[in-house]
C-alpha positions in Angstrom: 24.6 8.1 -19.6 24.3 4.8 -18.0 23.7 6.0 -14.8 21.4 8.0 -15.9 19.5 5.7 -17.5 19.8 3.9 -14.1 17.8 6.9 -12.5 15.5 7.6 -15.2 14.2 3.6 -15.0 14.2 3.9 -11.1 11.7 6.9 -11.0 9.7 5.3 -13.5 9.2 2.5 -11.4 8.0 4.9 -8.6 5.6 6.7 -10.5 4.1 3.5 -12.8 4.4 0.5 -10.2 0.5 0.4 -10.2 0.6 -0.8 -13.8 2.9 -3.6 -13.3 0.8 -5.7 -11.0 0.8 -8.2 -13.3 1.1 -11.6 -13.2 1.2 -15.0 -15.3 0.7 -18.2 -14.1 3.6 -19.8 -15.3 4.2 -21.9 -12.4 1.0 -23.4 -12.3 1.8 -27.0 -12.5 4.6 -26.6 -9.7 2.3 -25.0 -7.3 0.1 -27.3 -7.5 2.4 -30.0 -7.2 4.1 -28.4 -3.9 0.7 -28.3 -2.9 0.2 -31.9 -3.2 3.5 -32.8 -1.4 2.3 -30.5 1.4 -1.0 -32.6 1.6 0.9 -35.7 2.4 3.6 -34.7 5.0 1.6 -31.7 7.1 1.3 -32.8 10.3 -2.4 -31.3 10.3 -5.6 -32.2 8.2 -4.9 -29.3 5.2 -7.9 -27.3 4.5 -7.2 -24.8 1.1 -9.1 -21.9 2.4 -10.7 -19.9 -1.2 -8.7 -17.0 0.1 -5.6 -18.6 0.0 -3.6 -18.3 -2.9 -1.6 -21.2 -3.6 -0.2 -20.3 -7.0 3.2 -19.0 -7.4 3.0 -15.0 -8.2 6.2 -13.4 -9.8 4.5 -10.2 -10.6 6.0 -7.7 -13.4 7.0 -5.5 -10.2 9.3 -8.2 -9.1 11.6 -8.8 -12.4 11.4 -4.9 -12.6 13.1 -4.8 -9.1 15.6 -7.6 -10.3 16.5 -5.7 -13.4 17.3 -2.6 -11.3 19.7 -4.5 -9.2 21.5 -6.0 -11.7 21.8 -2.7 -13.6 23.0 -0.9 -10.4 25.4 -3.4 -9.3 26.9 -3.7 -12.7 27.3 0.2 -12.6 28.9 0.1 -9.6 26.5 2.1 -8.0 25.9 0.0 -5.3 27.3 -2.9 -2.8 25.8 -5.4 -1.1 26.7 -4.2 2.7 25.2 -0.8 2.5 22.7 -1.6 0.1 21.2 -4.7 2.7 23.5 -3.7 5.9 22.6 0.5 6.2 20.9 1.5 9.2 17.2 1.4 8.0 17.8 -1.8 5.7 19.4 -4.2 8.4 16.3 -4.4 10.0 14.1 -5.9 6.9 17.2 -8.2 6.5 17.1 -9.6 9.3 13.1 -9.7 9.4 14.1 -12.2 5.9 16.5 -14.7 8.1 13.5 -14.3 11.0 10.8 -14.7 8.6 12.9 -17.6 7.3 13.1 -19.2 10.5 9.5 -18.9 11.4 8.3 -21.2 8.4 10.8 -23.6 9.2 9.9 -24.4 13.0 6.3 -23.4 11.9 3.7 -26.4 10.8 4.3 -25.2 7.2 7.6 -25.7 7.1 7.6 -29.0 4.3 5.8 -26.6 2.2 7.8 -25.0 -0.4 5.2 -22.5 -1.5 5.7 -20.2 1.6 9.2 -19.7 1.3 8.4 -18.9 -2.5 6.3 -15.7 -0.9 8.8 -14.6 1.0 11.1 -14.5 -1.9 7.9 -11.7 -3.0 8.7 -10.3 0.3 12.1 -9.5 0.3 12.1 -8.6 -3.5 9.7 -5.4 -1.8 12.7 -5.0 0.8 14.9 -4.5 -1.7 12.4 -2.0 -3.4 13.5 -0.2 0.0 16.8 -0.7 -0.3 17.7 0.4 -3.6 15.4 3.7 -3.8 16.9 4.6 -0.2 20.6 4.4 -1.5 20.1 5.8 -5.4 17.7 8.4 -4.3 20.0 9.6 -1.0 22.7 10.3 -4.2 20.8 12.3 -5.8 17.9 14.0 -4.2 17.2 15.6 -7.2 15.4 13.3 -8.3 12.9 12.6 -5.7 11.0 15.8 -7.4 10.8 14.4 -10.9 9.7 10.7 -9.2 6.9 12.3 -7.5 5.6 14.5 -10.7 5.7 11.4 -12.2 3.6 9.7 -9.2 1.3 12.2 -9.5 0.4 12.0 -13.7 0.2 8.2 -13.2 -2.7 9.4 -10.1 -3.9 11.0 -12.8 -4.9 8.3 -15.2 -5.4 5.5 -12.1 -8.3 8.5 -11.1 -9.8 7.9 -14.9 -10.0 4.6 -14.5 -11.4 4.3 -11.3 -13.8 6.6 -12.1 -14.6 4.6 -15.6 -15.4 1.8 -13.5 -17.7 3.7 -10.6 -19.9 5.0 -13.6 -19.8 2.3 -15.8 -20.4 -0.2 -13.1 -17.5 -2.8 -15.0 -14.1 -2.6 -15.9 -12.8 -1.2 -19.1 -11.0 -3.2 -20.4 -7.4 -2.2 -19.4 -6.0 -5.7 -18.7 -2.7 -4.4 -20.3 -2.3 -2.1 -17.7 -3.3 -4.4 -14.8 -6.8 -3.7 -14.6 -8.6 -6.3 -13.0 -11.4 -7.6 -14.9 -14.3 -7.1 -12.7 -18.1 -6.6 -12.6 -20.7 -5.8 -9.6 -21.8 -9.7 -10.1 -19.1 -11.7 -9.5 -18.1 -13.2 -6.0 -15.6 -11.8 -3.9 -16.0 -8.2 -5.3 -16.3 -5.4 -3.7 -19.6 -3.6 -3.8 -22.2 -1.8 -1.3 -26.1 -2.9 -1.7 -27.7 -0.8 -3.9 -31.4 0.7 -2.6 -33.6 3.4 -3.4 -32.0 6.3 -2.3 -28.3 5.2 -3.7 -30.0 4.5 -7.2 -31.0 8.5 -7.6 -27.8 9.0 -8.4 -27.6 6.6 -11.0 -30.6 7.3 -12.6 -29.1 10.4 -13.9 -26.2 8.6 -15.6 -28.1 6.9 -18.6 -25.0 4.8 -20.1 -24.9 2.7 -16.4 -26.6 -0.1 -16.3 -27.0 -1.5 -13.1 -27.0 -5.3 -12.9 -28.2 -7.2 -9.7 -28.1 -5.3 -6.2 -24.6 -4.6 -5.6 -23.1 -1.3 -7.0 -19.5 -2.0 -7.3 -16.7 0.3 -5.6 -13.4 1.6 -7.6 -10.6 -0.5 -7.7 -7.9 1.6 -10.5 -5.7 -0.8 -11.4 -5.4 -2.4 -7.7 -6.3 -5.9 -6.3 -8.8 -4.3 -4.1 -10.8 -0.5 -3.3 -9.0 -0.3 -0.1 -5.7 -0.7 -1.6 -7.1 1.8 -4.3 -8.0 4.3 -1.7 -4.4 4.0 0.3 -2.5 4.6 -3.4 -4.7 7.7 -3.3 -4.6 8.9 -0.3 -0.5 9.2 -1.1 -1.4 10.9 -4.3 -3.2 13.8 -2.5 0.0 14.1 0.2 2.3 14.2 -2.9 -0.5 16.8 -4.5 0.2 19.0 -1.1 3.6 19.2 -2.1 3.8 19.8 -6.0 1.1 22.6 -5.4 3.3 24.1 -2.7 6.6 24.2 -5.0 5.2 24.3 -8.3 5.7 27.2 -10.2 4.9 27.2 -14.4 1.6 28.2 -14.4 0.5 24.9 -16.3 2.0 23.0 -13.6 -0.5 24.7 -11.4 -3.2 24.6 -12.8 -2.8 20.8 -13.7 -2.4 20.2 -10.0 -5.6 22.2 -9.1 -7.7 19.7 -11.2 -5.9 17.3 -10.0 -6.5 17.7 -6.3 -10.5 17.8 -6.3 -10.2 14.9 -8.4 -8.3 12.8 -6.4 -10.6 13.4 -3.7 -13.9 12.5 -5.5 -12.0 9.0 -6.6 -10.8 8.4 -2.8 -14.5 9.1 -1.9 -15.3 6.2 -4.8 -13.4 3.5 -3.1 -16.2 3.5 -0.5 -12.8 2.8 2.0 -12.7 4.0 5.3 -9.5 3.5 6.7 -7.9 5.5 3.7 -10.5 8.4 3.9 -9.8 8.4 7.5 -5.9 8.1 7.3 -6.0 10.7 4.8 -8.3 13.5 7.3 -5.6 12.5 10.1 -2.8 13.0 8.0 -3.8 16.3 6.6 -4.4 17.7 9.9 -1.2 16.7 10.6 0.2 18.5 7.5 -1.4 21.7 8.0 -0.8 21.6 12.0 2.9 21.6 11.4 2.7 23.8 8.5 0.9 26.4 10.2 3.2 26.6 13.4 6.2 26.5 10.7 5.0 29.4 9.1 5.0 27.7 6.2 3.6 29.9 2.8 0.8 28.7 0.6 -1.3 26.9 3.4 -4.2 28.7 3.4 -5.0 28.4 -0.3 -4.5 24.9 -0.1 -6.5 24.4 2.6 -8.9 26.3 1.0 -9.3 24.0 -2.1 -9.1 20.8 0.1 -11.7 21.8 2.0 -13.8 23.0 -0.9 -13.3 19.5 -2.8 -14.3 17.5 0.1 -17.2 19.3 0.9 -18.5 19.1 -2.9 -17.7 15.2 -3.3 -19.5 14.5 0.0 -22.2 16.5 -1.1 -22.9 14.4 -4.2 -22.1 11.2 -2.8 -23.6 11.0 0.7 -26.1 8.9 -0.4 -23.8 6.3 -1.5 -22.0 6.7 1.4 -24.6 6.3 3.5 -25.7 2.9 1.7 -21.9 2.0 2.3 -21.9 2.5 6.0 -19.2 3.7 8.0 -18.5 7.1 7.3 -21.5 9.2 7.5 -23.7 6.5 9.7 -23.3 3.0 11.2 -25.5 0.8 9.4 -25.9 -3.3 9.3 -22.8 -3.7 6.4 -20.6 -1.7 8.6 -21.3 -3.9 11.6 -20.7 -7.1 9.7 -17.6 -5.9 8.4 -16.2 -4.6 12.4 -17.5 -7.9 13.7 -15.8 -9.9 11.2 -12.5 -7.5 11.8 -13.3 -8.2 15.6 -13.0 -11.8 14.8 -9.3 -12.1 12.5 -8.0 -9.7 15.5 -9.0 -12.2 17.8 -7.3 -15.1 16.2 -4.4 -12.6 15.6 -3.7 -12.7 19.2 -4.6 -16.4 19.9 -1.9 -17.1 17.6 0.5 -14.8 18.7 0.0 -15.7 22.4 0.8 -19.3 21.2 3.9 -18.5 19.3 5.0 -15.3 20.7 9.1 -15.6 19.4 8.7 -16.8 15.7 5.3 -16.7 15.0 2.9 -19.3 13.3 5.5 -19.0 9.8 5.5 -16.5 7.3 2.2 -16.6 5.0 0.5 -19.1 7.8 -2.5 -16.9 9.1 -5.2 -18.1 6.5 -3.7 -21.7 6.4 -3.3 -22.2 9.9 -5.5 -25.2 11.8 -6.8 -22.7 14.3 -8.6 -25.4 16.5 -5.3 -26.7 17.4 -5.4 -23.3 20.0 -9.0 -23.7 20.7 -11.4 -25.9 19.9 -13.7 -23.4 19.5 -12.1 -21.5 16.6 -12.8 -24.6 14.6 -14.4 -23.4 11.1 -13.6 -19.9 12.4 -12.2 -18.7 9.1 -13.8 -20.8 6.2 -12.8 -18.4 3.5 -9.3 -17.7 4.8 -9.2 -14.2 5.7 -6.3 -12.3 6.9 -5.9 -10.6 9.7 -7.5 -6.9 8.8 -4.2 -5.1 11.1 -0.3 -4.8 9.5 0.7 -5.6 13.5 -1.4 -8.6 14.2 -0.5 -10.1 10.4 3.3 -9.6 11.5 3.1 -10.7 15.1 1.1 -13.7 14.6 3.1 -15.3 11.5 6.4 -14.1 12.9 6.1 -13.1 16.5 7.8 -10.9 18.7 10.6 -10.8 17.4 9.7 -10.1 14.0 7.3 -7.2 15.2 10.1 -5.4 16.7 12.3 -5.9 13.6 9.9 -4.0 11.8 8.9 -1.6 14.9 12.5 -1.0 14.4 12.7 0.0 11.2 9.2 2.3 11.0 11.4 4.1 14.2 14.6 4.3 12.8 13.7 6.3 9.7 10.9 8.6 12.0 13.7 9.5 14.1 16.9 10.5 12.0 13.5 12.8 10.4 13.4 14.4 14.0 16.9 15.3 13.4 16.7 17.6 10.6 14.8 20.7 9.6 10.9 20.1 8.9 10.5 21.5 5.0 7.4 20.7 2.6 8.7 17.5 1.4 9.6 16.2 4.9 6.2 16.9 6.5 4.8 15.2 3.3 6.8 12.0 3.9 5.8 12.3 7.2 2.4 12.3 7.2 1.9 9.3 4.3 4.1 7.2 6.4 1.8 8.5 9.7 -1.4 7.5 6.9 0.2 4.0 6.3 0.8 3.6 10.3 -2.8 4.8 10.5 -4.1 2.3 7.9 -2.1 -0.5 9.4 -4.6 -0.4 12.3 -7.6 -1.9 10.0 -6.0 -3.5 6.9 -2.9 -5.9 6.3 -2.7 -4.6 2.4 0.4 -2.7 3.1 1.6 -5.9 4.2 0.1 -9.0 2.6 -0.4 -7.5 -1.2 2.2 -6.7 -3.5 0.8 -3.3 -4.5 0.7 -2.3 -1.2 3.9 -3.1 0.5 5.5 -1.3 -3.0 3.3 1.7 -1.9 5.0 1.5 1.7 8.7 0.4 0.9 9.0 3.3 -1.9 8.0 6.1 0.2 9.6 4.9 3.2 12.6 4.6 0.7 12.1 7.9 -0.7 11.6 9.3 3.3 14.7 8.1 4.6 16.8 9.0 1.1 15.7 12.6 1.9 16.4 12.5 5.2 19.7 11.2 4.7 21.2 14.1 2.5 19.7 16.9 4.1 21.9 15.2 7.0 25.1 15.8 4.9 27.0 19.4 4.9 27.3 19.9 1.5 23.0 19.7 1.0 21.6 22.9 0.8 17.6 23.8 0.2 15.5 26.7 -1.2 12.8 27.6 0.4 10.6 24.9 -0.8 13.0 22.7 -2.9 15.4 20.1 -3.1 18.5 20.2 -4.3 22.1 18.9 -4.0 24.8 21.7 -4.5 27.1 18.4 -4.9 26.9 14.4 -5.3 
């Protein structure tokens, strides 16, 4: 029964992570004060950046992730060396020592804060590490994390709707909803103008403030992360609709998939919507040659949805920029990307073995490589790329640790027969390479490297068992004839 439990709390982790990005300030007053401290021994002139978070986070996630540990370690379920030792998990271990390392021969290193974020760090890794082992068990359970996943999508595509139409959050602070409105700084919106306001004009109960029409964040730090969360939720959505069978099961996840599309279209964020076109035709590609059964249907719908929510929303995506035309917002936001990739590589060409130090890229005196990048980064931007973000605070060696990794659990795929659930692993971890290109969220928010440790967890657990003799399949399930 214990073990059970054991289970039973680790898939609900998996499906209802988005509501536990949650934090309190607790540890205000000792921020601050390593903060001070820093002030007076950095061997630069310290410039707090607004984008710079200098508070300690311990987010709800993170005890959730210690309270899983403990459990399975008291169980027994687990030990240490192939829990942190395996052959996908040494690698993130030893990016911890590297990462370690890198703040410690890095200008930060008399700052205590940034080995405090790398305790966030490795507390995802271990996200990794104990959804890989637990899940590899007992494959059956991957099934009843990813229905789960995809009821939580569910309400995260209410919400993020709510707050499209009603142009302001709703209130759902309990469930880590951030409180935001279209005014406020640092939020994401698109300008509004006449054409985007039609489609307001027909919603009476929105009432649009200012010039900005604000973009749908769910219950996530930020649209783009938003859009990444749902870009899994539609892989995941392949899949269920594939081996469903109760009718009601069905026909939940044929509402749900038009849905999920119309939200992703919401979040106004292009790498997502792009990772996700890439990734279906990925999905089908290798479905198709397969032989694979239900494809066409599915295709059908996917391509029906898409067209519909484009339809009603080209307007708005056309005031966004980006997607359907290449407008002045879209520039400013490449130019700007342009710019963090440039200082990416400045810094990694400076540093190339360790890196500038772990959590360094916004904090980091960048005229000290150029006098010309002075005042290059008032706001403290990251680096807009998972690669650069990883090279640059933790060089070369740190890059291939994770290179490493990504490869190790892509190849031991190659190794075993393609099913549903495979290719659908496959292609959100070919979505989250894909996203890595344009964004760091995968790697620099909490939300986001859950999103990518899970299912990289949840890729390699499968992987793992169908490698054992005793694992056996149906035609689209998963199943263990023995544990």
């Amino acid at each position: 029964m214990k073990t059970k439990t054991l289970y039973l709390l680790t898939i609900i982790f998996i499906g209802a992570f988005p509501f536990g990005n949650t934090f309190y300030k607790v540890f205000r007053g000792l921020s601050v004060s390593f903060f001070h401290t820093f002030t007076k021994t950095a061997p630069f002139a310290v410039h707090l950046p607004p984008l710079f978070e200098k508070y300690i986070h311990f987010y709800l996630t993170d005890f959730w992730i210690v309270a899983l540990l403990t459990f399975a370690f008291a169980l027994k379920e687990v030990r240490a060396k192939e829990l942190f030792l395996n052959r996908h998990s040494q690698f993130l271990t030893f990016y911890s020592l590297v990462a370690t390392f890198s703040i410690a021969f890095s200008l930060f290193a008399s700052y205590p804060y940034q080995y405090v974020t790398l305790i966030n760090l490795t507390l995802s890794f271990a996200a990794f590490h104990l959804i890989y082992h637990l899940m590899s068990k007992k494959t059956e359970w991957i099934s009843k994390a990813l229905w789960l996943f995809a009821i939580i999508a569910f309400l995260e595509c209410l919400i993020g709707t709510g707050q499209f139409l009603f142009q302001q959050c709703l209130g759902l602070s309990f469930l880590s909803e951030p409180q935001i409105t279209p005014l406020m700084d640092n939020i994401a919106t698109y300008p509004l103008n006449e054409k985007s306001r039609l489609f307001f004009d027909l919603l009476p109960w929105a009432q649009l403030k200012g010039s900005n029409i604000l973009r749908a964040y769910g219950t996530f730090d930020h649209p783009n992360i938003f859009g990444g969360y749902l870009a899994i939720a539609l892989f995941v959505t392949y899949y269920l609709i594939l081996t469903a069978k109760a009718k009601a099961q069905k026909t939940f996840l044929y509402l749900l998939l038009p849905f999920l599309i119309l939200t992703l279209f919401l979040t106004f964020s292009r790498g997502p919507l792009f990772a996700w076109i890439l990734g279906t035709i990925l999905f089908f590609s290798v479905g198709i040659c397969k032989k694979m059964e239900g494809f066409a249907k599915l295709g059908a719908i996917i391509g029906s949805a898409f067209l519909i929510a484009f339809a009603l929303l080209f307007q708005q995506l056309a005031a966004r920029g980006g997607v359907v035309n290449y407008n002045g917002i879209s520039q400013a936001s490449d130019a700007g990307r342009m710019l963090f990739y440039k200082l990416g590589l400045a810094m990694f060409f400076h540093h190339p073995f360790l890196g500038i130090g772990y959590n360094g890229f916004s904090l980091f005196p960048y005229e000290v490589l150029d006098p010309s990048f002075l005042g290059a980064n008032p706001a403290g931007a990251l680096s807009h790329s998972i690669y650069l973000q990883v090279a640059s605070e933790t060089g070369l060696i740190g890059l291939a640790l994770m290179g490493c990794f990504m490869i190790s659990i892509f190849m031991k795929s190659f190794k075993v027969k393609t099913t549903p659930l495979s290719l659908t692993f496959s292609a959100i971890l070919l979505s989250f390479l894909l996203i890595g290109v344009v964004d760091h969220f995968l790697w620099a928010y909490n939300s986001g490297r859950l999103m990518l440790f899970i299912f990289a967890g949840l890729f390699a657990a499968y992987t793992k068992a169908k490698e054992r003799p005793s694992f056996s399949h149906e035609k689209y399930g998963v199943k263990l004839s023995s544990v």
